[in-house]
Structures are given as structure tokens and as C-alpha cells.
N, C-alpha and C positions, 0 to 999 in steps of 0.2 A: 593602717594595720589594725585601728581598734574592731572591724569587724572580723578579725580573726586573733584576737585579746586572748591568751592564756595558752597558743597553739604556735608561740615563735618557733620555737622548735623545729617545727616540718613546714613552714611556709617562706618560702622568701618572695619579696615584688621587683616587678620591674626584671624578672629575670630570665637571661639568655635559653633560649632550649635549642640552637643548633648544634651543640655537643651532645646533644640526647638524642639526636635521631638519627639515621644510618648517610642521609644525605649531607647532612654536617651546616645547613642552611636555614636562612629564615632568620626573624625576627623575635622580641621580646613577648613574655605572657606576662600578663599583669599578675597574674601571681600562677607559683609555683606549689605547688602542695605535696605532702609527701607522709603520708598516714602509714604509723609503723604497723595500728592493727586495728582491729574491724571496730571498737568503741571510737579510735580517732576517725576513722572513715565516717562514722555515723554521724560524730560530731562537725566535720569538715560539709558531708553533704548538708545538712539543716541549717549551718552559716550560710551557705551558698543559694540555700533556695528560700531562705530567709532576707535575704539582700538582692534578692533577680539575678545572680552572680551565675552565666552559663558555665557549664562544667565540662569538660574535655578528658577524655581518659588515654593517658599514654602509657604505652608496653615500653618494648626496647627502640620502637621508632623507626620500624623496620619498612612501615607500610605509608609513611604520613610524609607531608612535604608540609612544613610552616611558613607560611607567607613573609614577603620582609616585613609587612606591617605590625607583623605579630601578634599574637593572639586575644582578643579582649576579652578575658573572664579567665578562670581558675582551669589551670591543668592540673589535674593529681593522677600521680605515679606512685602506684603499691608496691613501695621501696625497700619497706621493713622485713623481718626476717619471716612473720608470720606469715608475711603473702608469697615466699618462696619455698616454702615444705610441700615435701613430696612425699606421701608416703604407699606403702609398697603391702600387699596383703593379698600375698595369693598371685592371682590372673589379675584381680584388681588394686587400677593405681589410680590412689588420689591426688590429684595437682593441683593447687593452689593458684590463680590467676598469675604471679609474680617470676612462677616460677621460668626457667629458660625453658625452652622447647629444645632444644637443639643439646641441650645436657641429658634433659628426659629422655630424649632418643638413646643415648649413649647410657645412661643409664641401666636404659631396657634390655641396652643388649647384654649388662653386666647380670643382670636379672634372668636373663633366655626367656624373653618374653618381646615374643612377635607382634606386629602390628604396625606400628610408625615407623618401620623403615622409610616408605615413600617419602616423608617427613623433611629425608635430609637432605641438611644446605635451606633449611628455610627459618632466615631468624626470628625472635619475637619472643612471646610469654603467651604462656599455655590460655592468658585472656584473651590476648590479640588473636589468638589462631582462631580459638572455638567464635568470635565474634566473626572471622568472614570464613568460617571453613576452610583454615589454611589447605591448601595440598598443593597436587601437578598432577603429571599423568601418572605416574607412581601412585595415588591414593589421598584422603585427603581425611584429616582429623576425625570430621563428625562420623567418620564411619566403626568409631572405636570407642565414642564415645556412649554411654548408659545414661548421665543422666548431668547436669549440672546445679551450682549453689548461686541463686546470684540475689541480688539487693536492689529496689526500688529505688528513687527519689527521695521516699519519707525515712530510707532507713529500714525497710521490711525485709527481712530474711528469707528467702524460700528456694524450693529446690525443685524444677522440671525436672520430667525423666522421658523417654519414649517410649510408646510413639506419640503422646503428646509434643515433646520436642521434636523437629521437623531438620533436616538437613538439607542443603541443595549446595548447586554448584556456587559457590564464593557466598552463601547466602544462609541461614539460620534464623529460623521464627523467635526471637530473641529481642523481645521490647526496651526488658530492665535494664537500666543504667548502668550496673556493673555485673561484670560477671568476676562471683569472687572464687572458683574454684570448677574445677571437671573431672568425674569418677571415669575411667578409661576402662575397659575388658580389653583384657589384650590375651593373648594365646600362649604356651608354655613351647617354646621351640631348641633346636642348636643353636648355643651361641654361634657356632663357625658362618654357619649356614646365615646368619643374621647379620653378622659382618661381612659376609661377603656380598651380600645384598647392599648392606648398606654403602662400601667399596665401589659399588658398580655404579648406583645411581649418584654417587660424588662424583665421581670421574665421567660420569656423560653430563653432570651440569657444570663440570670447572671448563669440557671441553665446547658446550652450547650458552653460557653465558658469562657476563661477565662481572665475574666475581673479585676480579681485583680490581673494579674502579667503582665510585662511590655511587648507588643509587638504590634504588629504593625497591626495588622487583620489578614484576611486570607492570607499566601503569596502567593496561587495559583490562578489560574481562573479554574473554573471547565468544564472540561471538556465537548465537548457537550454531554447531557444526560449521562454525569455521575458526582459524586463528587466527587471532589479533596480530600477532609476528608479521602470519605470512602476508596479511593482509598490508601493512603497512611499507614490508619492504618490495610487496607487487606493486608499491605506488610509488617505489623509487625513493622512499625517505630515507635508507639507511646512510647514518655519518651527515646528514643534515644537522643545521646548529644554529641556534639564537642564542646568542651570547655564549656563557660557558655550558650553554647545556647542549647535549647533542644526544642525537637518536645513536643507540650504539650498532655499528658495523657488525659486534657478533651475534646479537638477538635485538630486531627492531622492536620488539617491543619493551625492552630497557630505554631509560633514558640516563645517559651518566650525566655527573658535574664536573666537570673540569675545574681546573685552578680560574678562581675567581668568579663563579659561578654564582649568580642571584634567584633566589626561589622565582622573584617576575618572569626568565629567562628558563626554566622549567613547563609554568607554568603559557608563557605564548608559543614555546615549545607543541605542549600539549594539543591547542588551538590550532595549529598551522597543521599537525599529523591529520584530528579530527576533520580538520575540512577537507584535506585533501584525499581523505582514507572515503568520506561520503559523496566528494564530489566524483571519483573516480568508481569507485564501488557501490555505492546508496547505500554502506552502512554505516550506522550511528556507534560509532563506537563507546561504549561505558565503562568508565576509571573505575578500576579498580584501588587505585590509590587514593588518598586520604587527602585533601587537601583545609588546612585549617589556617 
């Protein structure tokens, strides 16, 4: 612990993170971090690349699978109150990496301010999103955003905007280590009209996937001009299962966990789709999810 002396506080070792992630699995991280504001951040990074200590950044855990072996080197999670403000000015809103996505939406629409409708039903923190361009077919973050705040390795503060800043599908020209915040433009709309949008696209993904059992989104990226879904269950995987994990019956390209489910049993999950998604179709399919 002496290389983290004077910062008990926010770190604990040897600690569990399957209650941190949406899959509820996996293994220990040798240490846990948890920076209430951007001097401990800075502090926390320079311990860690002072010591070789690899760093890992978790949101709400919405997109990441932890191995059982669990993680060697530092996770930090921007848990403190500073990294969850939002604030509100005009068309434009500031979000802080911490903050939820899925409040921000609801937010928006107590504001009448259009835009991240598409948004909803997709969990995480306003870092996690802008880090892979959260969306769907409804529309996808970077299209709303102007410009972001984020922070190097050394601790350097700086702020892209676009069109320097670059958008794509699940993808963002985005090197630095953290991203500590995202300025959004959003449009001055009806509220009605805004919940009723948002109403709509709840109710086609509570009826297209499945939102009551434990998993982590889609785990592919779909291919160009094609779907990773359809692809998969054209190959007969759906309701297939290694161990507790199994390709889900309502959208093949979910993977849920069952009771007693193991990250390894995810993970050869993953394996058995891909070879049989390429052996049957020649394409390579690429995870969209996080494996750490």
C-alpha cells in the first residue's frame, strides 16, 4: 500500500469488481481506486506510472467483462461528486465523465432539449459513451457532441473540439487516458414530443432485447453493412451455452449469465460464436466489448 501512502482513502487492494459491472462477474483488481477530484486523479495517475502500475478506467461497467483471473494493475473509477455534474446552459450541456447517461437523457427532456433521445436504455457514464461512441440505430452520442476535456498520462489537461475531434461508428480519435468531461449541443424541442420518442424506442428495445437478464450489451460491432445479430443467429447460435453463459434467444448478439456463470464461460462463449460466425460466413467478427 506504501505506493499509494496518503491516498487510503480512495484505494482499496485485492478488490472484488464483479459488483461494479453490469455482468456481476470476474475476478479481483489489485487495486481499486477511486479519485473524488481531478488533483487526486492527477495524484493517482503519477503513482501508477511511477511504479509501471497499468491503469484501467471503469464507468458504470456496462460494456466490460473481468476475467476470473482478475485484473493486474489499478482500476480507477471517477466516483466522487465532482466527476458527476452536469451542468446545463442554454442548448449547451456540460457533462462530466461520472456522470450517468441514462439520467442525462431524462434530464434533457426535463430541460426540452432534443438530441440523446436515441440514447435510451443504454447504460454507462457520459466517459464510457463518448470513449466508443455509444448509440444504435436511433443515433449515437458523438453526433451531439462539440468538443471534449480529457487528460494525458502525465496529468495534462486539454480540450479537443471538431472537426479536429473525429467520430465513427463505435469509434473516436481519442488517444488520452481519460476523458474527464463532454460539452453536448443539443436543440430546444417539446418536451411531449421528446418523451414520446423516448417511450418508443424503450418499448422496441425492452421488446428486441434482453433487458432483464444480466449482460453487458451487444458483444460484437457489426459488421460493415451487415448485423452481428443476424449474422450469428443465421449460424444457428441462438440459446447455445458454455457453462452459465449462453447466446440469448431474443437478440444473438447478447450474451447473458446465468446463475453460476464464470467470465472463462463468456469468454469461450465468445470463441465458439466467432469461429462458427467465420467459418460459416468469412467474417471476422470484432468485440465490441471490453474484455479486461
Amino acid at each position: 500500500m506504501s505506493i499509494f501512502s496518503g491516498l487510503e482513502e480512495i484505494v482499496r487492494q485485492d478488490c472484488p469488481l464483479s459488483g461494479l459491472i453490469w455482468y456481476g462477474i470476474g475476478g479481483n483488481a489489485d487495486y481499486l481506486l477511486t479519485p473524488r477530484n481531478l488533483d487526486e486523479l492527477k495524484e493517482v495517475t503519477k503513482r501508477c506510472s511511477e511504479n509501471n502500475i497499468p491503469m484501467y478506467i471503469l464507468g458504470q461497467g456496462s460494456n466490460v467483462l473481468i476475467k476470473d483471473e482478475g485484473v493486474r494493475g489499478a482500476v480507477i473509477k471517477l466516483g466522487g461528486s465532482d466527476f458527476a455534474n452536469v451542468e446545463f446552459d442554454g442548448e449547451v450541456v456540460t457533462a462530466w465523465a461520472g456522470a450517468s447517461l441514462s439520467k442525462l437523457v431524462l434530464d434533457c427532456v426535463r430541460k426540452r432539449l432534443s438530441g440523446l433521445e436515441g440514447l435510451t436504455g443504454i447504460p454507462g457514464t457520459i466517459g464510457g459513451a463518448v470513449r466508443m461512441n455509444a448509440g444504435g440505430s436511433f443515433g449515437d452520442i458523438g453526433a451531439s457532441i462539440e468538443s471534449v476535456i480529457l487528460m494525458d498520462k502525465e496529468g495534462n489537461v486539454f480540450e479537443k473540439s471538431k472537426p479536429e475531434l473525429e467520430f465513427d461508428y463505435r469509434w473516436v480519435n481519442i488517444t488520452a487516458k481519460f476523458i474527464l468531461a463532454a460539452k453536448l449541443k443539443l436543440v430546444e424541442s417539446d418536451s411531449e414530443q421528446i418523451l414520446r420518442n423516448i417511450k418508443e424506442i424503450w418499448i422496441y428495445k425492452k421488446n428486441s432485447q434482453p433487458m432483464d437478464k444480466r449482460n453487458a450489451g451487444c458483444i460484437f460491432k457489426n459488421p460493415r453493412g451487415l448485423s452481428a445479430g443476424a449474422l450469428i443467429d443465421r449460424a444457428g447460435l441462438k440459446g447455445t451455452q458454455c457453462g452459465g453463459a449462453e447466446v440469448s434467444d431474443k437478440h444473438a448478439n447478447f450474451i447473458i449469465a446465468n446463475k453460476g456463470c464464470k467470465a472463462n464461460d463468456v469468454v469461450e462463449l465468445i470463441s465458439i460464436v466467432k469461429a462458427k460466425v467465420s467459418e460459416k460466413f468469412d467474417v471476422n467478427l470484432e468485440l465490441e466489448l471490453e474484455i479486461w
